[in-house]
C-alpha positions in Angstrom: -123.9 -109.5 101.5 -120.2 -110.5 102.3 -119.1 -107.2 101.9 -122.0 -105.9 104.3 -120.8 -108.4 107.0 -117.5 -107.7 106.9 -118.2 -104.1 106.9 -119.9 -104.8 110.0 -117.2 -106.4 112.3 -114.9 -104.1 110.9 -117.4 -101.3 112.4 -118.0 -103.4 115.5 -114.4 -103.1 116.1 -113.6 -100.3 115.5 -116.3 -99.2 118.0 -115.0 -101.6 120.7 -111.4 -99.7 120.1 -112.7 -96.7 120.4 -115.0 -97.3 124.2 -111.8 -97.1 127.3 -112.1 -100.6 129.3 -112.9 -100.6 133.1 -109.5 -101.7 134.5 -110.6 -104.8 136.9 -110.8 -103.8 140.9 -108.6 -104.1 143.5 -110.0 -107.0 145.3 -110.1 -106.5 149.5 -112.1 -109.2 151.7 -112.8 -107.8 155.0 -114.2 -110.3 157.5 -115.3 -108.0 160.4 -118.0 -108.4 163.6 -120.3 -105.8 163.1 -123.4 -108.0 165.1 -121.9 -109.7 167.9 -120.3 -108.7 171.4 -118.1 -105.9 171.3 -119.4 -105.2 167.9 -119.0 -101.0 167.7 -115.4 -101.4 167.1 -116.3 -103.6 164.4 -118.3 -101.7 163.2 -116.2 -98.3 163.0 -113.5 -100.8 161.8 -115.1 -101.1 158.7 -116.7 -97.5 158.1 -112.7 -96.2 158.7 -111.7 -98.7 156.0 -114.5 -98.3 153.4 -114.7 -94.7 153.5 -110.3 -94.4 153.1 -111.1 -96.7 150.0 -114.0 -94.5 148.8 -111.7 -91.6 149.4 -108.7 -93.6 147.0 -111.4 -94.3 144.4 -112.9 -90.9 144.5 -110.3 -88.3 144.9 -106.6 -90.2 143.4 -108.4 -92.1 141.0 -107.8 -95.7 142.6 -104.7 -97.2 142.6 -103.0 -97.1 139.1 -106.5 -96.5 137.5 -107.7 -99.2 139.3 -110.6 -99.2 142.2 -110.3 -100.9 145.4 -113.4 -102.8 145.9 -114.5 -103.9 149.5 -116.0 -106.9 150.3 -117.3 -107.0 153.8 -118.6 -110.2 155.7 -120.4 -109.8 159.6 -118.8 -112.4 161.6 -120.2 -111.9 164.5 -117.1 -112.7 166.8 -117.5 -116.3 166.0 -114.3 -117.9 164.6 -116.3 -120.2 162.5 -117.9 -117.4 160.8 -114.4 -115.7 159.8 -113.0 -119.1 158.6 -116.4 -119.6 156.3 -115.7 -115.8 155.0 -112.0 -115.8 154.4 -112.1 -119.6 152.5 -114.7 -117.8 150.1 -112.8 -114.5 149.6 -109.5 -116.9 148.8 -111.4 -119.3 146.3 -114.4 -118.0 144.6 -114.2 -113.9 145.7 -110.4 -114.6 144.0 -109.7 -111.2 146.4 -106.0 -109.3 146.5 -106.2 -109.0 150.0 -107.6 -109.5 153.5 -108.9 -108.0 156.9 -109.4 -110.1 159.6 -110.8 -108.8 163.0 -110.8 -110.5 166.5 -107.1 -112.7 167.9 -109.4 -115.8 167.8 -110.1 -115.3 163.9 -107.0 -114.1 162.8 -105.9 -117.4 164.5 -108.3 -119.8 163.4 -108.1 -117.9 159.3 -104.7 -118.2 159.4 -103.8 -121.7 157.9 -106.4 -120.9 155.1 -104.7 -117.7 154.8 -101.1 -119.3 154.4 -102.4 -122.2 151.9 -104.1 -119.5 149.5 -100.8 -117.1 150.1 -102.9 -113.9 150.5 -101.3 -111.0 152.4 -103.8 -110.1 155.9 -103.8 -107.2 158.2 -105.7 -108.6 161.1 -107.4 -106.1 163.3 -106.2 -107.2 166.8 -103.0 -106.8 167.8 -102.6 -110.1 169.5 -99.2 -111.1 169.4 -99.2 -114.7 168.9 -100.5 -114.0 165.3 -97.6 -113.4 163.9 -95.3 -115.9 165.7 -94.0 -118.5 163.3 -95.2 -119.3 160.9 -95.9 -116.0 160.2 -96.5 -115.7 156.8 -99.3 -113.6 154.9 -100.4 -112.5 158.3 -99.9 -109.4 159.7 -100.3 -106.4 162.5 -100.7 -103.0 161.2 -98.6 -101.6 164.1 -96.9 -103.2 167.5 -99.2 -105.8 169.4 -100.3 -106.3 172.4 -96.9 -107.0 173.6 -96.1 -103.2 173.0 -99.3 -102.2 175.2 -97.9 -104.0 178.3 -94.5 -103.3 177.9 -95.3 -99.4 177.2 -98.2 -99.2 180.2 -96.2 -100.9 182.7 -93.1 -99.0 181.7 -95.4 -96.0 182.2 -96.6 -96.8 185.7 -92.9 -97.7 186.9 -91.8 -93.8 185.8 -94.8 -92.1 187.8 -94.7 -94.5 190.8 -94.8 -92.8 194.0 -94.0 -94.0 197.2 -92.0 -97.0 198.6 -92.3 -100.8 197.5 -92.8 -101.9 194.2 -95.7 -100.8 192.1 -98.6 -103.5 192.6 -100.5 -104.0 189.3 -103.7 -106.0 188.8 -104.6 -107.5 185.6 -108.5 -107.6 184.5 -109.0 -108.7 181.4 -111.8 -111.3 178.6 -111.0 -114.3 179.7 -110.7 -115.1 175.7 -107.6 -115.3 173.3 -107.9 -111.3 172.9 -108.3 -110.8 176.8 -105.3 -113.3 177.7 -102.9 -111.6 175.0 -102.1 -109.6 178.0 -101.2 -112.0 180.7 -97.6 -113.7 179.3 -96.2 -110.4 178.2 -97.1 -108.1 181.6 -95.8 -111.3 183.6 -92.6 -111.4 181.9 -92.2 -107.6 181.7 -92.8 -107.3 185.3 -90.5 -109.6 186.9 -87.7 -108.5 184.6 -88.3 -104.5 185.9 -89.5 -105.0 189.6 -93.3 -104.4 189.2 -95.3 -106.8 191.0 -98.6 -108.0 189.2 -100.7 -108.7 192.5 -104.0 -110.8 190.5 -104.9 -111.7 187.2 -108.9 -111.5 186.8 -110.9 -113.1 183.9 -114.7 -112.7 183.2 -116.5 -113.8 180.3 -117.7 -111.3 177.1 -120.8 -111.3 178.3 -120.6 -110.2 182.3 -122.5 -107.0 183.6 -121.4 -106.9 186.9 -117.6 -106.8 187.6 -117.4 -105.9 191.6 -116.9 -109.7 192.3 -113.1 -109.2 190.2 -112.7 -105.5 191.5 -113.1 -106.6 194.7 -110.4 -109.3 194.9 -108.0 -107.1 192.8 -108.7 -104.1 195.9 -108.0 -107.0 198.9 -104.8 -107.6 196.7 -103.7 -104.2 197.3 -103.4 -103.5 193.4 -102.7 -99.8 193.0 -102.9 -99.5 189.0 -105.6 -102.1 187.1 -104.5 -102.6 183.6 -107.5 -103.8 181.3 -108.0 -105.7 178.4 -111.2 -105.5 177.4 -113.4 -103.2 174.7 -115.3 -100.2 175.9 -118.2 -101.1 177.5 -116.9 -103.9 179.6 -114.6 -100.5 180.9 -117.5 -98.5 181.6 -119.3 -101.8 183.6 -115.4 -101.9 185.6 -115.4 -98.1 186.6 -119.4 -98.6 187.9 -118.0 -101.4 189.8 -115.2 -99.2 191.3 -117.2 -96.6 192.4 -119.7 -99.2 193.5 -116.9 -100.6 196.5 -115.4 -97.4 196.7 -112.1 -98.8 194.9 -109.7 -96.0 193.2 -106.8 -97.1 191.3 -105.3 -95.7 188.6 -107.2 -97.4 185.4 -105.1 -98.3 182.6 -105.7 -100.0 179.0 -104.9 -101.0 175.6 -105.6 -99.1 172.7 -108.8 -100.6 172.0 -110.5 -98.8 175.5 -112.5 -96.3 173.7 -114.7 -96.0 170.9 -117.4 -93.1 170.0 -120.5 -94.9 172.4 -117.7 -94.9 175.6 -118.1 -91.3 176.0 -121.9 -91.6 175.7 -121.7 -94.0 178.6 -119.3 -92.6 180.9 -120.6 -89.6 181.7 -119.6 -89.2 185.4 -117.3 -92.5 185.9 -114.8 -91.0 182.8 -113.6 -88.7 185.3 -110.3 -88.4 183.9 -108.8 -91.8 185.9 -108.1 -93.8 182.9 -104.8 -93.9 180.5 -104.2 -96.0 177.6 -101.8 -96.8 175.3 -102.6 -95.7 171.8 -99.7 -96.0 168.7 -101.0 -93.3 166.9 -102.0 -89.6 165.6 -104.0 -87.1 167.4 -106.1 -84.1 166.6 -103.6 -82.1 168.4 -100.6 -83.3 166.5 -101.9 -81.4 163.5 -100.2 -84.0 161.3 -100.4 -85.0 157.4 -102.3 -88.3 158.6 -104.7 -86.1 160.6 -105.5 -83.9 158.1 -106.5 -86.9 155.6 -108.8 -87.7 158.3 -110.3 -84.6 159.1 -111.4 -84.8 155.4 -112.9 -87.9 155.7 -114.8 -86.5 158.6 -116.1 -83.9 156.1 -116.7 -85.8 153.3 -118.0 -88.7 154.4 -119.6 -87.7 157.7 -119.2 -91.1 159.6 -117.6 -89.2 162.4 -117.4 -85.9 163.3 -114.3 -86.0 165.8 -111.7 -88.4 166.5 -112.2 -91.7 167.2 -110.1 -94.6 167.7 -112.0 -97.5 165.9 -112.6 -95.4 163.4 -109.3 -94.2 163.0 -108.0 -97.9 162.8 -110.0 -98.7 159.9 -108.6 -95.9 158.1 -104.9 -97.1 159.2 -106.0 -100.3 157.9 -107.1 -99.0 154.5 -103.5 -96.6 153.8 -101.4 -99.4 154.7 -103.1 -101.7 152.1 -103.3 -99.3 149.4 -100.0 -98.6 150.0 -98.9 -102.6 148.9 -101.0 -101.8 146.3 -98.5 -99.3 145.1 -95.6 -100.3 146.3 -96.8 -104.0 144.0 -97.1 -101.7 141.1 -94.2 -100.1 141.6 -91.5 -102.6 142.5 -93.0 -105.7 140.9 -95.1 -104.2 138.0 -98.1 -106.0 138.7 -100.4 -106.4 141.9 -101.0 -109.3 142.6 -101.2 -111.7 145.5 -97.7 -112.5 145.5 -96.5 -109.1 144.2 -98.4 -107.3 147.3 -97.1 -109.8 149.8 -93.1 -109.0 148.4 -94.2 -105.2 148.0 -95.4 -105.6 152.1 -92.4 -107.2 153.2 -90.6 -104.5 151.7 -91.3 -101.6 153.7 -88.9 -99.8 155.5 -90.3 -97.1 157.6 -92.9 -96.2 155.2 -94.5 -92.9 156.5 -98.3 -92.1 156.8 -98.3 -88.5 158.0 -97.8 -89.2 161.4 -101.1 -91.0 161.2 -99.5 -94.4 162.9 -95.7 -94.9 163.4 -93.3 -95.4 160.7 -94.4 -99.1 159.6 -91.4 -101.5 158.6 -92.2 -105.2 157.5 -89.5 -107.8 157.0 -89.8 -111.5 156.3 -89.1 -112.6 159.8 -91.0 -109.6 161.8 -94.8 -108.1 160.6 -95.9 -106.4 163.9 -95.5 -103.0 161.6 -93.7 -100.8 164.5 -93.0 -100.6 167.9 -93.9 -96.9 169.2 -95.6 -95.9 171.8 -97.2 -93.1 173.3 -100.2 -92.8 176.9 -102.5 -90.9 176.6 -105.1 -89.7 179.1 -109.0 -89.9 178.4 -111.4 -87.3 179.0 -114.5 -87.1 179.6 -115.5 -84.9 176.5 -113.3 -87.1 174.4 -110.6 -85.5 173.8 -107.3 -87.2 174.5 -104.1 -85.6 176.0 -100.5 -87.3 175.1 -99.3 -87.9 178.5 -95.5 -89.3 177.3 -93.9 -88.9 174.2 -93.7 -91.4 171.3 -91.3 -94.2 172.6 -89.7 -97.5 172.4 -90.4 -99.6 175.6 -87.0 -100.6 176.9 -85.0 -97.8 175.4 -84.9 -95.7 177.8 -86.1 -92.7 175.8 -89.6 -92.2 177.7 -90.8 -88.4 178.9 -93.3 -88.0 181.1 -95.9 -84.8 180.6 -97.8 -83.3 183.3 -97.4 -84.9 185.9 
């Protein structure tokens, strides 16, 4: 009977030596509104991201033989929501890494962030996030800082006419909307551009003639927005509405694939934006890898700017992921925090701007490029990639 037993956990083992084991996941938490207002960029957020990682798992094999797992939370553009997620991704979801979405939740996550030590790529570009103490928390390319600088920049080189140009700001009147105001104030005054009114409306608003109204009395040739798509759509109704016609401008966040849906007829090729990143026309690397994802995965049939976040979102994480393995052995928390503040212009196919992190600065890059937006959606690179303040900025078509 001894001999039987021992004959059997010899076989047991040999049998357990002989099955491969399922190298643990890559751990991502990704806190995200995909219910609340404002919620299709959320939601494209998300499918950009968790199709790139289904993409890694499916077609390289993971990241050294390991899978990146997703998990995704709904919180509804409520800070209180994103705090509850990202506490549970850092304690009992044990996760590698974050996303967090809006400026107010990257905000309000980001003590629990720095207590649990977990590297975070937050969605908005607001720049306060990563003013000190700016550790674990980071932009995947310039912030809001780089919109104003780059859009009033823009408008100073195509100014026609005498006087200075007079710019109106209309924006959320939120931590997102307001991540416009200091930076366009100081840029201004510094390069003799004359911001005329600042207007503020809540999320919610349907009717903005009251603000376009006051920003036309002010004289205010060029309206530079910060607000997501449909609040855009609701200020070029109002425009046409008092017969107002300035020269629209906005971050990068202006469009996603419902804006094109909805401005049939008030698109009319009168607004630019800033956007920090690839186009269908570059025929890129980056673009390519999204063109297959666009194939495969069939989330989107054309280019899209929330969509293409989330997928800028995914490569830069998945790239700490190797660059852990590779520098540090191991990923880990800490190992993909050191492998993140490692990178030195590390190149994603013309995708998004070389990215470059250092323990003092994680906005990612400062590039910019405006681009105009059509109607049909396509998008037309109206400067070249630039660095506001360098001098190096070439107007096309004008």
């Amino acid at each position: 009977m001894k001999k039987v037993t021992q004959g059997l956990i010899m076989l047991l083992l040999l049998l357990c030596l002989s099955v491969p084991s399922q190298a643990k996941a890559i751990k991502v938490g990704a806190a995200i509104n995909l219910t609340g207002p404002a919620s299709t960029w959320g939601q494209f957020h998300a499918k950009g991201q968790q199709d790139y990682f289904k993409y890694v798992n499916e077609v390289k094999g993971g990241v050294d033989g390991r899978e990146i797992e997703m998990k995704l939370v709904d919180t509804a553009y409520k800070s209180a929501e994103a705090i509850a997620a990202v506490r549970k991704f850092a304690v009992s979801d044990r996760v590698d890494m974050i996303a967090t979405w809006s400026a107010g939740a990257g905000l309000s996550a980001k003590p629990i962030i720095q207590r649990y030590k977990i590297a975070t790529i937050n969605y908005s570009t607001a720049w306060e996030i990563v003013q000190d103490p700016i550790g674990y928390m980071y932009l995947p390319f310039g912030s809001y800082q780089l919109d104003c600088y780059a859009v009033l920049e823009y408008i100073k080189a195509v100014h026609r006419g005498g006087g200075k140009p007079k710019v109106g700001l209309l924006t959320y009147n939120n931590a997102y909307g307001r991540s416009i105001h200091t930076p366009s104030k100081e840029y201004a005054e510094k390069h003799g551009i004359d911001i005329v009114s600042i207007e503020e409306f809540p999320a919610k608003t349907v009717d903005l003639t009251t603000e376009l109204l006051r920003l036309k009395k002010k004289g205010a040739e060029y309206v530079f927005m910060q607000m997501l798509p449909a609040a855009i759509i609701t200020a070029l109704k109002g425009a046409d509405r008092i017969g107002y016609e300035p020269a629209f401008f906005g971050t990068w966040t202006s469009t996603d694939p419902g804006f094109f849906d909805m401005g049939k007829g008030l698109i009319r090729d009168r607004l630019k934006m800033q956007f920090p990143g690839g186009l269908p026309s570059d025929n890129s690397e980056g673009m390519k890898v999204m063109e297959e994802l666009w194939k495969r995965y069939k989330t989107v049939d054309s280019f899209d700017a929330s969509y293409w976040e989330g997928v800028v979102v995914g490569m830069i994480m998945e790239r700490a992921f190797i660059r852990a393995k590779e520098k540090y052995g191991k990923i880990t928390r800490e190992n993909i925090n050191k492998a993140m503040e490692s990178f030195d212009n590390e190149d994603f196919g013309g995708l998004v701007p070389a990215i470059s992190y250092s323990k003092t600065n994680h906005e990612g890059s400062f590039t910019a490029r405006i681009v105009q937006v059509h109607e049909d959606g396509q998008y037309t690179p109206k400067t070249n990639f630039f660095v506001p303040g360098e001098g190096n900025i070439k107007i096309i078509g004008e």
